[in-house]
N, C-alpha and C positions, 0 to 999 in steps of 0.2 A: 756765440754762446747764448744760449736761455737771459733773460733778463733776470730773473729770481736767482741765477744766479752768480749775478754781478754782487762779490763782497762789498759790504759796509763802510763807508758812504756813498759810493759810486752806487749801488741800488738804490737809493733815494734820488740822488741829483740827475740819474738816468731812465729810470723804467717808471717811467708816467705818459702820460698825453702833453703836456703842458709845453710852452714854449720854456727854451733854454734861459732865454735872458733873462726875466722872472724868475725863473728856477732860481738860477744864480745868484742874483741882486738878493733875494732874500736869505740863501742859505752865508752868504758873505756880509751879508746887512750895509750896501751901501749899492749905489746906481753903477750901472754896466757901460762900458764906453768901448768904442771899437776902435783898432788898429790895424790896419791894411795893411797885410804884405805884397797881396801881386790881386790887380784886377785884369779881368779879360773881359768889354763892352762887346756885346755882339746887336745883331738889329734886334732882335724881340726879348736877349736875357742879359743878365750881368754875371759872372761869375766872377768868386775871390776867394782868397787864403786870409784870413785874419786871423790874429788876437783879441778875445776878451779880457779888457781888462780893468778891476777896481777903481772906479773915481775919484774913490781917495787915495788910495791905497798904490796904485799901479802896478798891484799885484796881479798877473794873469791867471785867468781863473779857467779857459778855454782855446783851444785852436783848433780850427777849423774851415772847410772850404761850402761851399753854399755854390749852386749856380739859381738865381732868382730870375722866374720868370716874369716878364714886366708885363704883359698884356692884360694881365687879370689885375691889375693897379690904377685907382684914378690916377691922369695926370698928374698933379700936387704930389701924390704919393711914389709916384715913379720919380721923378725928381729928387726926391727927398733920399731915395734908395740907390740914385746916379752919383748924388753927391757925395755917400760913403764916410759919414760923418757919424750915421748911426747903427748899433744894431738891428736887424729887421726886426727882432719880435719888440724892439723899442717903437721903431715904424709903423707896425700893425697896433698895437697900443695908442700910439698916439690920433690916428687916421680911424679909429675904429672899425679894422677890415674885423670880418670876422670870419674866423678858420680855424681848422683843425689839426691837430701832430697825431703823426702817423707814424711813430715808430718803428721801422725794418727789420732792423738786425740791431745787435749788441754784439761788442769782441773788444779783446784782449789784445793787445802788441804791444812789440817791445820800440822804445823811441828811437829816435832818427838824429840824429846832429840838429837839424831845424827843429824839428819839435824840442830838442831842448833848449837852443838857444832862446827860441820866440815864448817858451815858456818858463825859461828861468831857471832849470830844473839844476838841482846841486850836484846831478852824479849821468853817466851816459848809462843806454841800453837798460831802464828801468822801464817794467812792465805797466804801462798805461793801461785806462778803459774808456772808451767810447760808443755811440752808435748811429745808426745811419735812420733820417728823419723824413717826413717827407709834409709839406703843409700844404693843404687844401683851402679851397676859399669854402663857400658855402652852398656850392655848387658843385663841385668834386673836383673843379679843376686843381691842378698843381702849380702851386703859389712858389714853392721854393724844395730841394733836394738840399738836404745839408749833411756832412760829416759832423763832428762833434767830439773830441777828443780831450777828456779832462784831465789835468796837472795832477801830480799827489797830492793825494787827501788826506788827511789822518781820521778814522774813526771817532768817534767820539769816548771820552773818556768816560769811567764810570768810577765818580764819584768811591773815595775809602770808605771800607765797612759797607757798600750798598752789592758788593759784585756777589757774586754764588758760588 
């Protein structure tokens, strides 16, 4: 689907440039922590399934798969992304890589049993939104492919006496 037109709030927390983690952290007001569900080490990538999820909160705010390519990594920073302790755009933040989101696609599906368990979700076969990412170093290469699959969201509310 069009990104414009992914309904309210999934057009916000989805159709930008920006990395997700950030995205996140500040639409939830608190720092992003990861949760490994399956990794696959390969010689030059990492690939995984993970859960985002709130540091205080441990509310899952994200699920999603990444294959991360390492070569384009200082050492120090490839390790740090072996170890799987944190989000990449927590990684590239802290390592100061600098890169770019490249947005693919945006779409619509209905959840999976895993998607609901790893994200909490109160009810089965509720219509999800997500999109497919792609991060660049500064150079063009590709740093990392990621899915990106957001929980329910609720809109935001509009305030009584202020609606039209």
């Amino acid at each position: 689907m069009e990104g414009e037109a992914l309904p309210s709030p999934y057009r916000q927390l989805l159709f930008h440039d920006q990395d997700m983690t950030s995205t996140l952290s500040r639409h939830h007001g608190e720092t992003i922590q990861l949760r490994v569900l399956e990794k696959i080490q390969g010689r030059d990538s990492l690939e995984r399934r993970v859960v985002l999820v709130g540091a205080g909160s441990g509310r899952p705010v994200e699920y999603g798969a990444i294959r991360i390519e390492l070569a384009p990594f200082p050492k120090a920073a490839q390790r740090a992304i072996l170890d799987c302790q944190h989000p990449l755009g927590t990684i590239l933040a802290d390592f100061e890589i600098l890169y770019s989101s490249h947005p693919q696609s945006f779409f619509r599906l209905t959840s999976t049993p895993e998607m609901e368990r790893a994200l909490n979700l109160p009810e089965s076969n509720l219509t999800l939104y997500g999109r497919r990412n792609r991060l660049l170093d500064h150079l063009g290469k590709t740093l990392a492919v990621v899915v990106e699959i957001l929980p329910l969201e609720r809109a935001p509310s509009t305030p009584k006496g202020l609606g039209s």
